[in-house]
PDB file of N, H, CA, C and O in Angstrom:
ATOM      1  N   UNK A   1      90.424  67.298  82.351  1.00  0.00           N
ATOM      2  CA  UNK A   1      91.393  68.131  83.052  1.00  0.00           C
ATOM      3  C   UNK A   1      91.095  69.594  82.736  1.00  0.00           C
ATOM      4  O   UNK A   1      90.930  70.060  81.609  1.00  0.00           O
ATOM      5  N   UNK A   2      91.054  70.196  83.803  1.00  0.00           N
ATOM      6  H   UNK A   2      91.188  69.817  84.719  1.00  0.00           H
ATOM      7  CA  UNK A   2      91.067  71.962  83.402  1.00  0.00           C
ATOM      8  C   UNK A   2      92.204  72.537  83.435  1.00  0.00           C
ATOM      9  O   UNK A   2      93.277  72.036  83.773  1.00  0.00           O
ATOM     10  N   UNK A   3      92.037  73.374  83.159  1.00  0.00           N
ATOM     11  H   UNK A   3      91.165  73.781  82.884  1.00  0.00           H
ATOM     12  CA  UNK A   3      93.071  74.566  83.488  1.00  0.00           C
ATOM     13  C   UNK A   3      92.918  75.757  83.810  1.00  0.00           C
ATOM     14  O   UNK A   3      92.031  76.405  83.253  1.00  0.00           O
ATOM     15  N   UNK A   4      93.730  76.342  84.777  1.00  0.00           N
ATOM     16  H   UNK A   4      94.450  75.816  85.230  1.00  0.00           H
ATOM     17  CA  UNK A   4      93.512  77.567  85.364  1.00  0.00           C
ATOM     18  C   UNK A   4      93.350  78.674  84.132  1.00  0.00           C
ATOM     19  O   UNK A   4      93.960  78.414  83.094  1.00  0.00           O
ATOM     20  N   UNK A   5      92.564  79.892  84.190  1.00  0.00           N
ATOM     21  H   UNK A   5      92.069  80.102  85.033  1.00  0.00           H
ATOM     22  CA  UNK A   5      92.723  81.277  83.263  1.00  0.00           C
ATOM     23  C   UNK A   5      92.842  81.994  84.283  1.00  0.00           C
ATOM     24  O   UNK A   5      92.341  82.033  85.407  1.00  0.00           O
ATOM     25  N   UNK A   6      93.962  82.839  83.420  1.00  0.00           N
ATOM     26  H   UNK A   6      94.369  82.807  82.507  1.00  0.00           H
ATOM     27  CA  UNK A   6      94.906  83.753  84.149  1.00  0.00           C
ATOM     28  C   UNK A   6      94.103  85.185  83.738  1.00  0.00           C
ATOM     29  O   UNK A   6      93.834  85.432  82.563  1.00  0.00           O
ATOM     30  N   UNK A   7      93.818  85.928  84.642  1.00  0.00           N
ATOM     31  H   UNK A   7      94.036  85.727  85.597  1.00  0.00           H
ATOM     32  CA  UNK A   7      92.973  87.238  84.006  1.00  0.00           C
ATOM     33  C   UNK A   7      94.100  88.541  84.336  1.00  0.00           C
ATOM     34  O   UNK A   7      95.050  88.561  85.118  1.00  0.00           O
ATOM     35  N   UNK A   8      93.632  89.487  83.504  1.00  0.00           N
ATOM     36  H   UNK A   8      92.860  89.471  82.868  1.00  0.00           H
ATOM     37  CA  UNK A   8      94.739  90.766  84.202  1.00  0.00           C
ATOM     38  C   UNK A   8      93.536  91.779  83.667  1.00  0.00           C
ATOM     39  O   UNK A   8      92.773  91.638  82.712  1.00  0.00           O
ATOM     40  N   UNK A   9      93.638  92.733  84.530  1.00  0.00           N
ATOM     41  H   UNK A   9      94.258  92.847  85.306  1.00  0.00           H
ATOM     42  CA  UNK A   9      92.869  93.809  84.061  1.00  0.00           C
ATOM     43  C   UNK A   9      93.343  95.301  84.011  1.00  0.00           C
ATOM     44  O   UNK A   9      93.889  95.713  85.034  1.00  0.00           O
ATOM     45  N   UNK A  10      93.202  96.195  82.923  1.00  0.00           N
ATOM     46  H   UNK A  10      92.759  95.860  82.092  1.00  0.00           H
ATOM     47  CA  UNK A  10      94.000  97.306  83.146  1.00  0.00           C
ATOM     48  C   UNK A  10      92.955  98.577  82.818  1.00  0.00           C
ATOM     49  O   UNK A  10      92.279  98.831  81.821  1.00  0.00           O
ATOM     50  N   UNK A  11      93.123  99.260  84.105  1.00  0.00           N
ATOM     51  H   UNK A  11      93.672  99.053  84.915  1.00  0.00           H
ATOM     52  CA  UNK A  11      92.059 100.519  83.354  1.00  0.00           C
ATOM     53  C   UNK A  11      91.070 100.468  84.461  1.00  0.00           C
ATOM     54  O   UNK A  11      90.592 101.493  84.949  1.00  0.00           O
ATOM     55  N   UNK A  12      90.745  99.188  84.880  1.00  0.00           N
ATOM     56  H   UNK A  12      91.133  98.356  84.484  1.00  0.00           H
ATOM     57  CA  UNK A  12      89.225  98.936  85.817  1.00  0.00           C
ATOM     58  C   UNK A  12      88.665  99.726  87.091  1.00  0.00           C
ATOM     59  O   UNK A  12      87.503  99.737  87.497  1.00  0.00           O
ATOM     60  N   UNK A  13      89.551 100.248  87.513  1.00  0.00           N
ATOM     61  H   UNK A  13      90.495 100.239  87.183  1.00  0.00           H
ATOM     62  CA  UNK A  13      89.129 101.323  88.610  1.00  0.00           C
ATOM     63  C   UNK A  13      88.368 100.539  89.694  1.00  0.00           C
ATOM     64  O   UNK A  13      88.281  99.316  89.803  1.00  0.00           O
ATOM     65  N   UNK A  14      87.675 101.785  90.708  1.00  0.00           N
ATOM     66  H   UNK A  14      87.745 102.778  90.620  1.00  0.00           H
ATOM     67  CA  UNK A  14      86.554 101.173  91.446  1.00  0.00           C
ATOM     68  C   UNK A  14      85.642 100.116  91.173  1.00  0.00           C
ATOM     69  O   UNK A  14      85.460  99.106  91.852  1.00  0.00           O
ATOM     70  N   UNK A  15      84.982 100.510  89.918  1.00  0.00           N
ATOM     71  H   UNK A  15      85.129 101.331  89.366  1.00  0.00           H
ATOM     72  CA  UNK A  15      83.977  99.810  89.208  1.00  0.00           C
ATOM     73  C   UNK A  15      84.477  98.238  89.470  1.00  0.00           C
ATOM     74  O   UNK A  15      83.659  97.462  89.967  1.00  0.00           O
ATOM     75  N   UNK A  16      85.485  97.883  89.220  1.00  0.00           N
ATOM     76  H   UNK A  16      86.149  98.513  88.817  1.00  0.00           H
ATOM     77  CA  UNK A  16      86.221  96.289  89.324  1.00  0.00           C
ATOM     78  C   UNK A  16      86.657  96.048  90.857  1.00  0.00           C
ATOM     79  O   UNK A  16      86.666  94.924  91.358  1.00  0.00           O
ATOM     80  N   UNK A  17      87.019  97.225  91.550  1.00  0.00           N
ATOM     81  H   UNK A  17      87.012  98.138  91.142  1.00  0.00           H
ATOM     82  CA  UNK A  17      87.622  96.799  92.921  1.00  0.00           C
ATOM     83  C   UNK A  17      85.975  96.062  93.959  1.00  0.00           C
ATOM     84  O   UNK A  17      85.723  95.145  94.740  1.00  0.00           O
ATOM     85  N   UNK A  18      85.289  97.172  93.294  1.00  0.00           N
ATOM     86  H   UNK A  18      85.493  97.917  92.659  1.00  0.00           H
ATOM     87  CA  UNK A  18      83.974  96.872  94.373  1.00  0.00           C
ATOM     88  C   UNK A  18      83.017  95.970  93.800  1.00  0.00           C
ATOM     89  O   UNK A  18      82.123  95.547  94.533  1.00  0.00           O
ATOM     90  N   UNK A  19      83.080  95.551  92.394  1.00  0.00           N
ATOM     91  H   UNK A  19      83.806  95.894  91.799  1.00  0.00           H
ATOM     92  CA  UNK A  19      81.915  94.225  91.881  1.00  0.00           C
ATOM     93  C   UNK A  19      82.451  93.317  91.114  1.00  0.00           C
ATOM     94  O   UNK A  19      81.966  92.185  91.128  1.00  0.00           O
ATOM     95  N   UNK A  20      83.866  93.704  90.056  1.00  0.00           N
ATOM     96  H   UNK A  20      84.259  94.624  90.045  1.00  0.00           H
ATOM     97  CA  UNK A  20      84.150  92.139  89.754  1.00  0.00           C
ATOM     98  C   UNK A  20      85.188  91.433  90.871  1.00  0.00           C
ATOM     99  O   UNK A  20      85.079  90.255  91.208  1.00  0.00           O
ATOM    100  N   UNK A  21      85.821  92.000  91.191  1.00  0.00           N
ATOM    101  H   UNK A  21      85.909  92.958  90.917  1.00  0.00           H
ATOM    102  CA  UNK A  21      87.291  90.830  91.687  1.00  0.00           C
ATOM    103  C   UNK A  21      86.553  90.639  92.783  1.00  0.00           C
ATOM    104  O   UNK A  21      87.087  89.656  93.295  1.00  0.00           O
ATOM    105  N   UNK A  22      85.771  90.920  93.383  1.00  0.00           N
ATOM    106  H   UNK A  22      85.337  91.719  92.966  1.00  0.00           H
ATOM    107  CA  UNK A  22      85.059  89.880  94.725  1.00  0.00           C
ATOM    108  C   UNK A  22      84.027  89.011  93.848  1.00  0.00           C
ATOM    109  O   UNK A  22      83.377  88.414  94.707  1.00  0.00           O
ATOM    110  N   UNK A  23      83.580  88.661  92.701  1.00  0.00           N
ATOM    111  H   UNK A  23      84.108  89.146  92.003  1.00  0.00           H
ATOM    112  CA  UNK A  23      83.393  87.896  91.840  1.00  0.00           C
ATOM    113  C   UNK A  23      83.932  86.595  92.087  1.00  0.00           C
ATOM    114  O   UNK A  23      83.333  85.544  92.316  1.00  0.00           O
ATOM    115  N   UNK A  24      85.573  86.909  91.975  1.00  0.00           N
ATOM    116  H   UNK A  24      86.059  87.763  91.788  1.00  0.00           H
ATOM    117  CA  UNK A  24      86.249  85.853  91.339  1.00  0.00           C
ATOM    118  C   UNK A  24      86.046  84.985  92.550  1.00  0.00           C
ATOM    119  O   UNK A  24      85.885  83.855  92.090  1.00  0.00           O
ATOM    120  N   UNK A  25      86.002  84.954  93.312  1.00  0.00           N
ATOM    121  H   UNK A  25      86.132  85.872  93.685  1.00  0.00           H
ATOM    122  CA  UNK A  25      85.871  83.556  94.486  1.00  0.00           C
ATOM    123  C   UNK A  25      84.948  82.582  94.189  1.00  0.00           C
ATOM    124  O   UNK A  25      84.846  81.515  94.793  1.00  0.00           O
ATOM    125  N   UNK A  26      84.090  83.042  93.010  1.00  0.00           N
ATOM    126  H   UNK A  26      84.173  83.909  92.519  1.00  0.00           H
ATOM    127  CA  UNK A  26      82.861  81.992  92.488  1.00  0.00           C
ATOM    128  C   UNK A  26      83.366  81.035  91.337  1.00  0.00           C
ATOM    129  O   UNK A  26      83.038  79.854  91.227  1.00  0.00           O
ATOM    130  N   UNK A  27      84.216  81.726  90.496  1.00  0.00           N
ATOM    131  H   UNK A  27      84.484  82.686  90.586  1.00  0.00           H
ATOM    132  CA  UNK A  27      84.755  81.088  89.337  1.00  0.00           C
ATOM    133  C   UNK A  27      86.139  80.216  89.931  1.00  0.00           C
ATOM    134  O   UNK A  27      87.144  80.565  90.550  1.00  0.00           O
ATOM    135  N   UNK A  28      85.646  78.929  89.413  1.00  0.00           N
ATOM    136  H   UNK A  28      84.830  78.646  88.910  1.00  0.00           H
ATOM    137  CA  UNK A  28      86.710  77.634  89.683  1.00  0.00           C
ATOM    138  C   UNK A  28      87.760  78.157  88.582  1.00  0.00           C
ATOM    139  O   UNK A  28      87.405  78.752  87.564  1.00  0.00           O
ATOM    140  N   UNK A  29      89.100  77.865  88.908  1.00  0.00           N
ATOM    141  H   UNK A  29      89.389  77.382  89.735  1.00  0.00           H
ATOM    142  CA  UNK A  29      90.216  77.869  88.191  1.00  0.00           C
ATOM    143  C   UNK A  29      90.684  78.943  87.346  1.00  0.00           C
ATOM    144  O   UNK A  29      91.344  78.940  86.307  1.00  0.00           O
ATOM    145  N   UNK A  30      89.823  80.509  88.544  1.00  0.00           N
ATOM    146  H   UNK A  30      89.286  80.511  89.388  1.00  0.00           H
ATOM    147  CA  UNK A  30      90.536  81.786  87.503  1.00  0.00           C
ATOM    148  C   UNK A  30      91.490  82.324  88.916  1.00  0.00           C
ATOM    149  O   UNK A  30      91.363  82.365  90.140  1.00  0.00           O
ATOM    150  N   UNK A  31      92.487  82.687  87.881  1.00  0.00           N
ATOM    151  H   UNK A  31      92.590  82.653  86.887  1.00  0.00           H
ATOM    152  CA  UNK A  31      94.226  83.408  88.993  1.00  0.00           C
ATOM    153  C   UNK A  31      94.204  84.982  88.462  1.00  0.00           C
ATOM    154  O   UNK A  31      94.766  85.289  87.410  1.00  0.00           O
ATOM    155  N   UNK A  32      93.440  86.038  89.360  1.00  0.00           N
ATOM    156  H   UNK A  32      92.984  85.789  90.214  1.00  0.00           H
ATOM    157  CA  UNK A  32      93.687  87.473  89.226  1.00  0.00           C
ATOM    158  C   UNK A  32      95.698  87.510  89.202  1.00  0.00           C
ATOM    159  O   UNK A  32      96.413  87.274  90.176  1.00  0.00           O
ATOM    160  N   UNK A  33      96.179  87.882  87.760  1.00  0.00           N
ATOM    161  H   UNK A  33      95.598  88.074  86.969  1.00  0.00           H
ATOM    162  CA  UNK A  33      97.558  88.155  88.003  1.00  0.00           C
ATOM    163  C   UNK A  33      97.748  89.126  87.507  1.00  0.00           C
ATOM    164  O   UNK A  33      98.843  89.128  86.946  1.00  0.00           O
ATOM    165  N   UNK A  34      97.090  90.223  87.394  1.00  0.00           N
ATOM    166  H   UNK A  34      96.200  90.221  87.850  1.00  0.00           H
ATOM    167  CA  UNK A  34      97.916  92.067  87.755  1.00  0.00           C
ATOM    168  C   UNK A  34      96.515  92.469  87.166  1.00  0.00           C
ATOM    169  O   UNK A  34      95.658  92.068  86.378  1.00  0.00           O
ATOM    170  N   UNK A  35      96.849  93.688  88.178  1.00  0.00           N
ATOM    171  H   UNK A  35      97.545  94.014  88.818  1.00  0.00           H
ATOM    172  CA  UNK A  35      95.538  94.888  87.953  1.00  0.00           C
ATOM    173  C   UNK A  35      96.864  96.266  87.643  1.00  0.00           C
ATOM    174  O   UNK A  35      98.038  96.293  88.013  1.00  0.00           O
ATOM    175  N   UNK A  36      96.058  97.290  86.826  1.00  0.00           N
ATOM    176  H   UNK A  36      95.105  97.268  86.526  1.00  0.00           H
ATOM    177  CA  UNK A  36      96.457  98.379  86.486  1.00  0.00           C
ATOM    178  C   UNK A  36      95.701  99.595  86.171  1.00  0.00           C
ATOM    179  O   UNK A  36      94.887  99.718  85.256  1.00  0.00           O
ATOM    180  N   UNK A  37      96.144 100.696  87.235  1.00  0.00           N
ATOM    181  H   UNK A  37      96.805 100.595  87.979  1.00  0.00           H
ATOM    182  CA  UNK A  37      94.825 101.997  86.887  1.00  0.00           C
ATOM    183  C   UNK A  37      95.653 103.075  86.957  1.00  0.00           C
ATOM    184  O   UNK A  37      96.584 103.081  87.763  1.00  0.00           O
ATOM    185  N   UNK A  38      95.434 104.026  86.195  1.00  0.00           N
ATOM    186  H   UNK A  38      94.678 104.022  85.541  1.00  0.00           H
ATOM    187  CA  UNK A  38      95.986 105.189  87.117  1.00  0.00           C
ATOM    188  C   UNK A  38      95.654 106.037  87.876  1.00  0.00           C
ATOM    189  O   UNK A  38      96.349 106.951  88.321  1.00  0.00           O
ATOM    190  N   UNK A  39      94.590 105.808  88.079  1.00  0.00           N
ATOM    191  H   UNK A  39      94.025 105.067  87.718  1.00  0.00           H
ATOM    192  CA  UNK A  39      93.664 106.143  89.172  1.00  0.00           C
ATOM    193  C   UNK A  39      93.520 105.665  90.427  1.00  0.00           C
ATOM    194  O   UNK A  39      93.429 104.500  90.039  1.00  0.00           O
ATOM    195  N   UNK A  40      93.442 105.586  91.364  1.00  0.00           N
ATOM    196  H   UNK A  40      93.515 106.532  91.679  1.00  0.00           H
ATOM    197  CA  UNK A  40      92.944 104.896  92.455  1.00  0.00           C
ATOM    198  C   UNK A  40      91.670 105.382  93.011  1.00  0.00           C
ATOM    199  O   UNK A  40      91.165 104.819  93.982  1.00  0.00           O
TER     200      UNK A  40
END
């Protein structure tokens, strides 16, 4: 049995918008649950 990992990321900026979180569609059983920047 697996289980889902729950990721959150804070700080990640562009760098994460444009190469990891389009990542995550490859990894079985990970749930993006909050991003945080103060940047956009």
């Amino acid at each position: 049995m697996s289980e889902t990992i729950r990721v959150a990321f804070v700080g990640a900026g562009g760098h994460a918008t444009a190469n990891l979180y389009p990542q995550f569609r490859h990894v079985p059983d990970l749930d993006l649950v909050a991003v945080c920047d103060l940047a956009q």
